[in-house]
C-alpha positions as CSV (number, residue, x, y, z in Angstrom):
1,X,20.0,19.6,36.3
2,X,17.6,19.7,33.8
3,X,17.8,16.2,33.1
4,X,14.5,14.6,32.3
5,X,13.6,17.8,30.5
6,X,16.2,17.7,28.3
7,X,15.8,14.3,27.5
8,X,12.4,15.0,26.3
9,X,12.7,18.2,24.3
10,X,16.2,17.0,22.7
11,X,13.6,14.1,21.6
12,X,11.1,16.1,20.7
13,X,13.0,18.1,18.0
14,X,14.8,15.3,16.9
15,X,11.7,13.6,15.7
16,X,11.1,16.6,14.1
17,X,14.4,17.1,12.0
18,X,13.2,13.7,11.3
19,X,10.5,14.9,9.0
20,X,11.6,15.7,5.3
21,X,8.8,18.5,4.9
22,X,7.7,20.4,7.9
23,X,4.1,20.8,8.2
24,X,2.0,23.1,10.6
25,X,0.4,19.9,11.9
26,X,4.3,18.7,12.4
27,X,4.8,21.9,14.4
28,X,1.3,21.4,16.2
29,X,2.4,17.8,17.5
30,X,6.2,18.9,18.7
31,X,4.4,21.8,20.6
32,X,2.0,19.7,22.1
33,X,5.4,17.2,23.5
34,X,7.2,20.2,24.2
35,X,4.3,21.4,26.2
36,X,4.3,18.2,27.9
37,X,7.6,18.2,29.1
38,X,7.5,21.2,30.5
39,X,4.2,20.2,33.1
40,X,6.6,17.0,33.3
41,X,9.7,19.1,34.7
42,X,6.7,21.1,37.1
43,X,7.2,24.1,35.2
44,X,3.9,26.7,36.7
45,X,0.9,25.9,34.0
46,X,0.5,29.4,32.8
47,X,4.5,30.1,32.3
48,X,4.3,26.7,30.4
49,X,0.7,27.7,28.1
50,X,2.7,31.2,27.5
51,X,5.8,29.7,25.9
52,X,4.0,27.2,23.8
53,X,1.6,30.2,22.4
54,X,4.9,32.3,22.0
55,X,6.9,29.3,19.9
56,X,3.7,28.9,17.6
57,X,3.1,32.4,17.1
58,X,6.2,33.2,16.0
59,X,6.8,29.9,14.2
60,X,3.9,31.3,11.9
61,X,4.6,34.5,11.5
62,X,8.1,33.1,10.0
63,X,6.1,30.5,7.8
64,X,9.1,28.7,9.0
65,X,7.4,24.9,7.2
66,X,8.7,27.0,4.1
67,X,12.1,27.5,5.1
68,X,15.2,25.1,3.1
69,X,15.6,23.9,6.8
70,X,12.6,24.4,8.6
71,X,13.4,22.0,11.5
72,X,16.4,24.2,12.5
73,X,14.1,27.3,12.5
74,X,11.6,25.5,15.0
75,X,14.8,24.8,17.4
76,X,16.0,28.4,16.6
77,X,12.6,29.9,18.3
78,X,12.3,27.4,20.5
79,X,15.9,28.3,22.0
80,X,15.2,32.1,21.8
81,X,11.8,31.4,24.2
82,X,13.8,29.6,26.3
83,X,16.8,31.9,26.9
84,X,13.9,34.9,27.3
85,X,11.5,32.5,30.1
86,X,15.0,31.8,31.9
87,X,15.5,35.9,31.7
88,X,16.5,36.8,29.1
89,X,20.1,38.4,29.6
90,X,22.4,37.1,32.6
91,X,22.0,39.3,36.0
92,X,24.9,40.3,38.3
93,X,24.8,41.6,41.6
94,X,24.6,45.3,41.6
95,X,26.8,47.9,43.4
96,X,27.6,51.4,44.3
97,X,30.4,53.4,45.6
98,X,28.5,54.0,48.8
99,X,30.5,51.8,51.5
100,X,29.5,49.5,52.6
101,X,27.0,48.2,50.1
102,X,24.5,46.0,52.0
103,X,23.4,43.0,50.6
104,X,20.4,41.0,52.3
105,X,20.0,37.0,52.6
106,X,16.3,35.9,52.6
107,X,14.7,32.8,52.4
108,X,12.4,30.2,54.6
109,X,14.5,28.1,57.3
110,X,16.3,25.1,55.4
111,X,16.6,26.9,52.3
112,X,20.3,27.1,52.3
113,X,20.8,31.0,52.9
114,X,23.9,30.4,56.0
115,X,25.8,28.5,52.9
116,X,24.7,30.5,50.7
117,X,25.6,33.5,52.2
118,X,29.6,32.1,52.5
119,X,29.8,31.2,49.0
120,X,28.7,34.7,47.9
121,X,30.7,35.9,50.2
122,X,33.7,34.0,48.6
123,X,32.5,34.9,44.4
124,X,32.4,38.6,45.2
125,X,36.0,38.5,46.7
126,X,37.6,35.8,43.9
127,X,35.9,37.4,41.2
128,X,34.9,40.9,41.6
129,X,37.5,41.8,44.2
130,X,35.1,43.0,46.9
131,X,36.1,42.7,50.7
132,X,33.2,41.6,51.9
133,X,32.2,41.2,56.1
134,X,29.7,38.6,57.1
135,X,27.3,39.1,59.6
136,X,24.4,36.7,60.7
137,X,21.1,38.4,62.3
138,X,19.3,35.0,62.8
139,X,19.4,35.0,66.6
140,X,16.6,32.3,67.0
141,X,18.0,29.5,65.2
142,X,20.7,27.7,67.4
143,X,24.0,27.6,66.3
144,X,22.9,30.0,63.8
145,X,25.3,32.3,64.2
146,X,28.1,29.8,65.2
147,X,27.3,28.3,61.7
148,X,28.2,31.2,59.4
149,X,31.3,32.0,61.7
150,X,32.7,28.4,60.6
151,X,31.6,28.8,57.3
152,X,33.6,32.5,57.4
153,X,36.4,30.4,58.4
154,X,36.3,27.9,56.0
155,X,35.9,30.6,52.9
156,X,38.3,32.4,54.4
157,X,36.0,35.6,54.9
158,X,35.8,37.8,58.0
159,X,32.8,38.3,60.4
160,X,31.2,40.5,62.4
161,X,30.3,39.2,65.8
162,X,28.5,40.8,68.9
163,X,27.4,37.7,71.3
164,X,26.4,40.0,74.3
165,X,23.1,41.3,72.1
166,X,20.3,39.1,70.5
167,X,18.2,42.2,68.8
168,X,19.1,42.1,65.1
169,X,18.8,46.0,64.3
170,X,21.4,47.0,66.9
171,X,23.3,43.8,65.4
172,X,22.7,45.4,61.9
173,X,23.5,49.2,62.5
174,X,27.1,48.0,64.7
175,X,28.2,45.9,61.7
176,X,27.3,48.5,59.3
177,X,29.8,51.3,61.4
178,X,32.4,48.7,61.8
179,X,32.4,47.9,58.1
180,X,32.0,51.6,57.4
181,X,35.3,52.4,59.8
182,X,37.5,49.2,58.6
183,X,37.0,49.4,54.8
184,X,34.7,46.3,54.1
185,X,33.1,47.5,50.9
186,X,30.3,44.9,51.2
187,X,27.9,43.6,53.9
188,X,26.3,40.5,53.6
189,X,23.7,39.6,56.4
190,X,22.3,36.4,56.7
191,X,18.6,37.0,57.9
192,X,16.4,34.8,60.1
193,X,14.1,32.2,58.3
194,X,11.1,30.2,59.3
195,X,9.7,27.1,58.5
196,X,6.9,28.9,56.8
197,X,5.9,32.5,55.6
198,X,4.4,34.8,58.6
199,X,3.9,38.6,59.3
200,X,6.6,38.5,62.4
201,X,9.1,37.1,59.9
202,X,8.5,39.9,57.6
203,X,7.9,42.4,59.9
204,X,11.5,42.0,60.9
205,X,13.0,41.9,57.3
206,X,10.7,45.0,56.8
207,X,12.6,46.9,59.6
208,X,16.3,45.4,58.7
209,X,15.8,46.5,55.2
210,X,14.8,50.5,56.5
211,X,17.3,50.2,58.3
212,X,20.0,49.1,56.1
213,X,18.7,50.4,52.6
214,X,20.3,47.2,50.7
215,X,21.6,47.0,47.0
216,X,20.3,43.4,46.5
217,X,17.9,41.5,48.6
218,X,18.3,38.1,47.0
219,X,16.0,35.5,48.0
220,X,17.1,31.9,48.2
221,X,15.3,28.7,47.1
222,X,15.5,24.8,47.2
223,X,15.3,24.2,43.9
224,X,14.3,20.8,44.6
225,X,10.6,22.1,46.1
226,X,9.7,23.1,42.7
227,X,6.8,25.4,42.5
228,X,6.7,25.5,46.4
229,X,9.8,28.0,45.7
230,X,8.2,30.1,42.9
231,X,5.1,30.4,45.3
232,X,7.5,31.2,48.4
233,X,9.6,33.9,46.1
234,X,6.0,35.6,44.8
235,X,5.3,36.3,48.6
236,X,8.7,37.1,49.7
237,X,8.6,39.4,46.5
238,X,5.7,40.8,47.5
239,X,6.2,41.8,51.3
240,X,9.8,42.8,51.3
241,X,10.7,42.9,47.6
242,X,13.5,41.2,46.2
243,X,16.3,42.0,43.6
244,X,17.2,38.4,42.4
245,X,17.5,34.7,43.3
246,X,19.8,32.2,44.4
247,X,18.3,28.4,43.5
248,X,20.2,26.2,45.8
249,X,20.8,22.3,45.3
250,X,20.1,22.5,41.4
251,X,22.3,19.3,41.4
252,X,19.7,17.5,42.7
253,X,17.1,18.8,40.5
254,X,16.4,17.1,37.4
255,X,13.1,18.5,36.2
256,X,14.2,22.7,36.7
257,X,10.5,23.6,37.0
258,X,11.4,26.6,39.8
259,X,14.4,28.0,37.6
260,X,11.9,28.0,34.0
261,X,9.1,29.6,36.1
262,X,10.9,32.2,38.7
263,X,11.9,35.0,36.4
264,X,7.9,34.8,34.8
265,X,6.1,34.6,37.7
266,X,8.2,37.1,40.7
267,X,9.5,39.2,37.6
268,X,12.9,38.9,39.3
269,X,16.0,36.9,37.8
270,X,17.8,34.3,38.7
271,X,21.3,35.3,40.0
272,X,23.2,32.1,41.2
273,X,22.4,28.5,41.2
274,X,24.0,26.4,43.9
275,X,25.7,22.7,42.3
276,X,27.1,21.1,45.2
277,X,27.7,21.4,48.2
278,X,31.6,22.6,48.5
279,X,31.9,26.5,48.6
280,X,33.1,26.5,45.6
281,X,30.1,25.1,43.8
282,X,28.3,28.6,43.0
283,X,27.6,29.6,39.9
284,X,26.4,32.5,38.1
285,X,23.1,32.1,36.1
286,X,23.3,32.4,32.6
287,X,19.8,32.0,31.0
288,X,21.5,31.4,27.1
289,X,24.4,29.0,28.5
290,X,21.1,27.0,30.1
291,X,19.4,26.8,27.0
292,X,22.1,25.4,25.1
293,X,22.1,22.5,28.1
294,X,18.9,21.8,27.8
295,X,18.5,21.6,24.1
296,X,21.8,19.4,23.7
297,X,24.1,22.2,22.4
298,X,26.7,22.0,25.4
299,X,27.9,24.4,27.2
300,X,31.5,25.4,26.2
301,X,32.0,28.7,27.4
302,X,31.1,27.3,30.8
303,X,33.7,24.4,30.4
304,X,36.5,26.9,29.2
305,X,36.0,29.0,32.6
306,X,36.2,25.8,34.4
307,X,39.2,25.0,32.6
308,X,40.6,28.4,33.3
309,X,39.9,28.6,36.7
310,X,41.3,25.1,38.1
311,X,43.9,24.4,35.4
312,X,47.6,25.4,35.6
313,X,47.6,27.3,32.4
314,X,51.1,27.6,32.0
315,X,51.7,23.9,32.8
316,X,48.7,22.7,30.3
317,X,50.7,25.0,27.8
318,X,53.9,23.5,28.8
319,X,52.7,19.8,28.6
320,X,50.8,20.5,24.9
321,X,54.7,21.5,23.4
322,X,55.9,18.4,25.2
323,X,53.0,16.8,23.5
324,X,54.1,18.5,19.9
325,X,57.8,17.9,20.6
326,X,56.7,13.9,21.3
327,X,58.6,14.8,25.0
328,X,55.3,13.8,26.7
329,X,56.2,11.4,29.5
330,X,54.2,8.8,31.9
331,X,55.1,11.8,34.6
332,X,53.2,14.5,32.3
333,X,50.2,12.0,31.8
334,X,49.8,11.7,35.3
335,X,49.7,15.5,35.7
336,X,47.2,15.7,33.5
337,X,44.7,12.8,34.9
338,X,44.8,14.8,38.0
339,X,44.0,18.3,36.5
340,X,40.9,16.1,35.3
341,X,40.3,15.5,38.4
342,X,39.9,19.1,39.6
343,X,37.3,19.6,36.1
344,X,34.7,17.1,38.3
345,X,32.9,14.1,37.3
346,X,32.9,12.9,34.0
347,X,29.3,13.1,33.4
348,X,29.7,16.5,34.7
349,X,32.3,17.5,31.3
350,X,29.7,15.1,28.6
351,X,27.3,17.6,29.7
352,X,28.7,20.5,28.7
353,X,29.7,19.5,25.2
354,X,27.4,19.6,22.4
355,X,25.6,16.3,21.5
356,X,26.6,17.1,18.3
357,X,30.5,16.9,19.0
358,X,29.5,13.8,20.7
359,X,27.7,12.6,18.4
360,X,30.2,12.8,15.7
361,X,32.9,11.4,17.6
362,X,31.3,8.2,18.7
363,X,31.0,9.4,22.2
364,X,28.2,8.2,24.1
365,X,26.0,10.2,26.9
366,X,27.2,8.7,30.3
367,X,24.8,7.1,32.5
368,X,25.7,7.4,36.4
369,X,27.2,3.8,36.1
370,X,29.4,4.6,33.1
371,X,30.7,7.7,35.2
372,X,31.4,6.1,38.0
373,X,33.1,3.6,35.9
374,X,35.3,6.1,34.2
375,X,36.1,7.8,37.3
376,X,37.6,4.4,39.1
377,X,39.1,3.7,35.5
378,X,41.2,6.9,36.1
379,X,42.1,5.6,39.5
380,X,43.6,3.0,38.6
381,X,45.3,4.6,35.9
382,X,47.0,6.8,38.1
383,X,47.7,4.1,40.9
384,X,49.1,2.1,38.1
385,X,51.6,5.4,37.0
386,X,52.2,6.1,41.0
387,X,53.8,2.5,41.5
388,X,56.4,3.1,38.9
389,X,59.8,4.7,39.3
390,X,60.8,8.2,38.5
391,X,63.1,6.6,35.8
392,X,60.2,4.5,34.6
393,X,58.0,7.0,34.0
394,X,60.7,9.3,32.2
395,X,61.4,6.3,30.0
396,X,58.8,3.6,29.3
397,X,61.0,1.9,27.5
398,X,62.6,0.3,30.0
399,X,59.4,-1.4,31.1
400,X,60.4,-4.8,30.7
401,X,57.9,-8.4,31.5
402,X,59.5,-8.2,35.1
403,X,59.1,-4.3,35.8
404,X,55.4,-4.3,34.6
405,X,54.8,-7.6,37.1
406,X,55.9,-5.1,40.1
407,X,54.3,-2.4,38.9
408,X,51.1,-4.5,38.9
409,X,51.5,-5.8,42.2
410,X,52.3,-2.3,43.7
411,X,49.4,-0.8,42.0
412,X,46.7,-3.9,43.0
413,X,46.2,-4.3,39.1
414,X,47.1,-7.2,36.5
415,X,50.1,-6.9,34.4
416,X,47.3,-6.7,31.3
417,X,45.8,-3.3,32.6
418,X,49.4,-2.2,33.1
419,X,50.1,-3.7,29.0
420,X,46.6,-1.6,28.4
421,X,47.9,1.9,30.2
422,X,51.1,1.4,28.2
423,X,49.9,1.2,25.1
424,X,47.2,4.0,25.4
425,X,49.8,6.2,26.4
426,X,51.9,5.3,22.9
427,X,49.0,5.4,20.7
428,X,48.2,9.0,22.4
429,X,52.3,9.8,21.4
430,X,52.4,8.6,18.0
431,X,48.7,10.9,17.2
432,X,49.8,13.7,19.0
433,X,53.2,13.3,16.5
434,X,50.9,12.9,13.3
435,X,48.6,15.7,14.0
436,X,51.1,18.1,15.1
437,X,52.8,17.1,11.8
438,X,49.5,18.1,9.8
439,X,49.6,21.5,11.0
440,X,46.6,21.1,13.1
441,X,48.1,23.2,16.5
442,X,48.8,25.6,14.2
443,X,48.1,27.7,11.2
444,X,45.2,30.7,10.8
445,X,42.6,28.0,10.1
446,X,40.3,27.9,12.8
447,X,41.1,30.3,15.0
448,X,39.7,32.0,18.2
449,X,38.5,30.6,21.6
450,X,36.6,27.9,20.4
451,X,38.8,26.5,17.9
452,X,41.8,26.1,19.6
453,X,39.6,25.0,22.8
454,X,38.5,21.9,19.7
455,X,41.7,21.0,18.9
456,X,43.6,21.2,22.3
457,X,40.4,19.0,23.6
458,X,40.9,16.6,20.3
459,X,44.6,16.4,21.3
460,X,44.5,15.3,24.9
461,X,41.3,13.0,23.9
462,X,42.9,11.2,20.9
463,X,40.3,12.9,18.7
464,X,40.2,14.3,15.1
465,X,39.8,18.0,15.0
466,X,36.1,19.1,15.9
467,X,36.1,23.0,16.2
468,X,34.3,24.1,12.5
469,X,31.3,22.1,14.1
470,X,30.8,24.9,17.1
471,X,31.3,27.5,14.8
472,X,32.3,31.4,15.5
473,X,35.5,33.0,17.0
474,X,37.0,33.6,20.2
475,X,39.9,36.1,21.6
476,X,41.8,34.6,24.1
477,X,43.2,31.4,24.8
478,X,41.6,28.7,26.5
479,X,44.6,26.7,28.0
480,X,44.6,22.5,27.6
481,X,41.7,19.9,28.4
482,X,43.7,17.3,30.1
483,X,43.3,14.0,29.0
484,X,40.2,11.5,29.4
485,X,39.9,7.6,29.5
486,X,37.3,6.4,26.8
487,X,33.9,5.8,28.0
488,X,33.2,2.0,29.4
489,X,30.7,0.6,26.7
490,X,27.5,-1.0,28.3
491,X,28.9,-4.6,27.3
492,X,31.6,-4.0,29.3
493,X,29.9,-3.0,32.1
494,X,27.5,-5.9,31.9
495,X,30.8,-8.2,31.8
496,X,32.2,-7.2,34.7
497,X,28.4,-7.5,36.5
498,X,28.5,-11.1,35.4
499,X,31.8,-11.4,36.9
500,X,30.7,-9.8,40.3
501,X,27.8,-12.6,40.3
502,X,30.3,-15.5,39.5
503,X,32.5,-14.7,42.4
């Protein structure tokens, strides 16, 4: 998400670090490209004319062309406007002891609510420990109804269900007493849509909201109709009055113009972008963690989570003493290429490190091609791993000329890729063994969250030691990055297209 707007702005200021003294017309001209990019990524005209008059306003009142680094002050305000137009401070969903709390589903027909609805469902019971029951009061659509009971099922969530009735208030008022009576602390109803915005439609939400008195009444978007959501939000805002939004299929969106103009335009913030389509792929909205995408500082926080949540801490602790201890084995290294398998794509991880890490290490920005490339590379890797023995992969030394040829043959690879995995995994061995021998894994320098994320990360991805580049302090642990093939370069890539012509 974001893309084509990042691209621009992360140009943008570049060019202007470029400059050895920083001039208001130097100012004047970034504004006027950062303006543009914004209109480019369908951002509403006035949100977009507001934040450029913010950024120059402030920019001088701070007389910031007279600063020792003046550039950095420009990026400084213009990542401070950003985090305030995406809302400033992150929102959650708000609740009271009052059981059940009712939480309403709005949204026109296509939008995504029935999904949506699930995977809220699923976030409030992982992560806030709520029991929540689902019930769906859109009684026109077919299947409706039938949809979010699979979608129950699949998230593992209950619902409420009364077939014999189609009027959505007595729907409403019997799920309420059941939940009331059973202990479901929170009830989530999916509400009818329409293809478009009419008085019966809201009539209907008018009386379901009486009648339920809801904590949240979160409206949910396509991110990918741009400012046809903002317009749809204002209204819904307007008629029913909503308590946040959830932008659905930001994956697809690479311009972001409904998520930088929502908050400015209904005055209500964004709750939860939707990034996939698995029920899993809901996130919550953090307005500072977005600015630091878009403006090429990554996103590590967001990556530590990730690594939290679907890593086997206690084996990625148990794997990085076996790295230490030079105990690693093939076996280990295949563990780990399938915890990165569970992070998501490759492009996905890039993305959420700084450029400047990136940068530093010779790491270039994927493409989808090099991605994809990278993500076959690491199935080969562990078809190649998979077609040895358990005693081969305790011991590669045993991996004699004739060993290797079966290996390739089992795995559908040549005995040179097999030569290549073997002596990536030795190279990674002997580093691991030097850098553990400098003291790098341990020690007080460069403590905290982010710094022992660095060099775990550096470890597993045959890197020198990058955390002083973040900066700051952490106070927990963040568990090990398993380890990642090296980017395919652009040659390589064009090779192996010559190749596909030949034959």
């Amino acid at each position: 998400m974001f893309e084509s707007l990042s691209d621009k702005l992360k140009r943008t200021l570049k060019n202007l670090r470029g400059e050895g003294v920083l001039t208001p017309a130097h100012v004047d001209a970034a504004l006027r490209e950062i303006r543009l990019a914004l209109l480019e990524a369908d951002v509403n005209y006035k949100v977009a004319k507001d934040f450029i008059a913010s950024v120059k306003e402030k920019a001088e009142g701070q007389q910031v062309w007279q600063e020792l680094k003046p550039s950095e002050q420009v990026v400084k305000i213009v990542f401070d406007e950003l985090v305030e137009l995406l809302g400033g401070q992150s929102s959650r969903l708000v609740f009271t002891k009052t059981i059940p709390n009712v939480v309403m589903v709005v949204g026109l027909q296509g939008s995504g609510k029935t999904t949506s609805t699930g995977k809220i469902a699923r976030w409030l019971n992982q992560n806030q420990e709520r029991k929540p029951l689902l019930l769906s009061v859109d009684v026109y659509r077919p299947a409706a109804r039938e949809q979010l009971k699979v979608i129950a099922k699949a998230t593992g969530q209950s619902i409420f269900e009364m077939p014999e009735t189609n009027d959505p208030l007595t729907l409403v008022r019997e799920a309420y007493k059941h939940a009331q009576q059973t202990g479901y602390d929170t009830l989530m109803i999916d509400t009818a849509g329409r293809l478009h915005i009419d008085d019966e439609l809201m009539e209907e939400l008018e009386r379901i909201k009486a009648e339920t008195r809801p904590v949240e009444v979160l409206f949910v978007a396509d991110a990918m109709t741009g400012q046809d959501a903002v317009r749809s939000a204002e209204e819904f805002h307007r008629r029913v009055g909503i308590t946040g939004v959830i932008l659905t299929k930001m994956d697809g969106d690479a311009r972001g113009g409904a998520a930088l103009s929502i908050k400015q335009v209904t005055g209500q913030p964004v709750k939860f972008v939707g990034v996939g389509e698995k029920y899993d792929a809901l996130e919550p909205f953090y307005p500072d963690r977005i600015a630091q995408r878009i403006l090429g500082m990554g996103d590590v926080l967001s990556l530590i989570e990730e690594v939290q949540s679907k890593v086997d801490q206690s084996e990625a602790e148990e794997q990085m003493k076996r790295l230490q201890q030079n105990a690693f084995t093939l076996d280990d290294f295949r563990k780990q290429l399938r915890q990165v398998k569970k992070l998501g794509s490759f492009s996905k991880i890039m993305k959420l490190l700084p450029d400047q890490l990136l940068g530093g290490i010779g790491m270039p920005e994927l493409n989808e091609e090099q991605s994809a490339q990278m993500e076959q590379e690491l199935k080969r890797t562990e078809a190649i791993i998979d077609s040895m023995t358990g005693e081969e992969r305790g011991d590669h030394k045993i991996l004699n000329a004739n060993r290797r040829r079966r290996i390739a043959r089992g795995s559908g690879t040549s005995v040179a890729e097999v030569n290549a995995l073997i002596k990536q995994y030795t190279e990674m061995r002997q580093m691991m063994r030097q850098l553990s021998g400098s003291g790098l894994f341990g020690g007080a320098s460069g403590g905290g969250l982010k710094g022992k994320m660095m060099r775990r990360m550096a470890g597993m991805m045959g890197m020198p030691d990058m955390s002083g580049m973040l900066g700051g302090n952490g106070d927990d642990e963040s568990g090990g990055l398993p380890a990642l093939p090296a980017a395919p370069s652009r040659k390589k890539l064009k090779k192996k297209k010559r190749k596909k012509r030949r034959t």
